[in-house]
C-alpha positions as CSV (number, residue, x, y, z in Angstrom):
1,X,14.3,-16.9,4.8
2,X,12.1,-17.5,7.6
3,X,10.8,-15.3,10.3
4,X,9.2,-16.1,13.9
5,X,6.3,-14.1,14.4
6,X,8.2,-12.0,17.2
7,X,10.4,-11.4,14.7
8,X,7.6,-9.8,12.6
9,X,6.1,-7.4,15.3
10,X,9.6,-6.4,16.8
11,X,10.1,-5.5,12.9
12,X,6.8,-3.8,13.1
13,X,7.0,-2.1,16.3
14,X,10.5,-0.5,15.0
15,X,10.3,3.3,15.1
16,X,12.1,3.0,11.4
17,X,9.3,0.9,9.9
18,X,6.7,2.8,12.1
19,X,8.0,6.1,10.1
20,X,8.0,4.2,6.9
21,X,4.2,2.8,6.9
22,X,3.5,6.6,8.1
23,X,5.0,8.0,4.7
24,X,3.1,5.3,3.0
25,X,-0.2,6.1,4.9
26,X,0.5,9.8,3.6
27,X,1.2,8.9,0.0
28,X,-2.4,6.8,0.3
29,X,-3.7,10.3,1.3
30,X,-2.2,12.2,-1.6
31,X,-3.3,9.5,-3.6
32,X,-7.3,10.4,-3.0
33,X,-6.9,14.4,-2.7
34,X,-5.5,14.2,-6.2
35,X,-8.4,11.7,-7.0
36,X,-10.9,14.3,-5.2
37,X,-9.1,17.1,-6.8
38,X,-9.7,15.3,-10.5
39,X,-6.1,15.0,-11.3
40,X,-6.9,11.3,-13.0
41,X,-9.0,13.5,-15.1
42,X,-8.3,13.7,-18.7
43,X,-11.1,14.6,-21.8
44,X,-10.2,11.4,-23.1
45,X,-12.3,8.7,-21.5
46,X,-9.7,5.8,-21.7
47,X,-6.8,7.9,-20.5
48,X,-9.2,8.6,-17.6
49,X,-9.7,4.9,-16.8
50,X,-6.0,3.9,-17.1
51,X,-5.2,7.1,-14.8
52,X,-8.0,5.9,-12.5
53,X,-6.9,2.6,-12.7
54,X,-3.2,3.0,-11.7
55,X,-4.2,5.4,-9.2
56,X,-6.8,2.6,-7.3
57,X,-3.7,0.0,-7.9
58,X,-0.9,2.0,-6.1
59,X,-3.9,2.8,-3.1
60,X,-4.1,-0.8,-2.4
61,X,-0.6,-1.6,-3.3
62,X,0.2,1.1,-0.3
63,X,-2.7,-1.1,1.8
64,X,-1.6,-4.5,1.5
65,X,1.7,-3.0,3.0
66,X,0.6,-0.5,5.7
67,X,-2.0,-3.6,7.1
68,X,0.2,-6.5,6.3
69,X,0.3,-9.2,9.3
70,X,2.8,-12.0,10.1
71,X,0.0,-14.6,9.0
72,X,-0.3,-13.0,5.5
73,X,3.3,-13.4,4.9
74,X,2.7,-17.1,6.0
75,X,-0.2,-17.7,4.1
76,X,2.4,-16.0,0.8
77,X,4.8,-18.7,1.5
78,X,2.7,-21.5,1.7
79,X,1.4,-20.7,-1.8
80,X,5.1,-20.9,-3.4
């Protein structure tokens, strides 16, 4: 499927997606109080890492969709 660039910002100017990318934005938030809180905490050092680790990877996962742009789906699609 391929979308026009209005396409893309009508999409993103939708008050549905506009809620959506603000419960995203929120779960980013709750992602670093529990960080701050020590929630990825653990005595064992590795279990600490891995929770560390998934915790960093679901904050940018979150990003990459919150700031995504019409020219980074473009830039996906020329890569297939």
């Amino acid at each position: 499927m391929s979308i026009t660039s209005q396409e893309f910002q009508e999409w993103k100017d939708s008050p549905v997606t506009r809620e959506i990318l603000q419960v995203l934005a929120k779960r980013q938030l709750q992602l670093q109080e529990q960080w701050v809180s020590g929630q990825f905490m653990s005595a064992d050092p590795l279990a600490t890492s891995i929770a560390n680790a998934g915790a960093i990877a679901r904050h940018e996962a979150l990003e990459e969709l919150i700031v995504m742009t019409y020219e980074d789906i473009q830039t996906e699609k020329a890569d297939d």
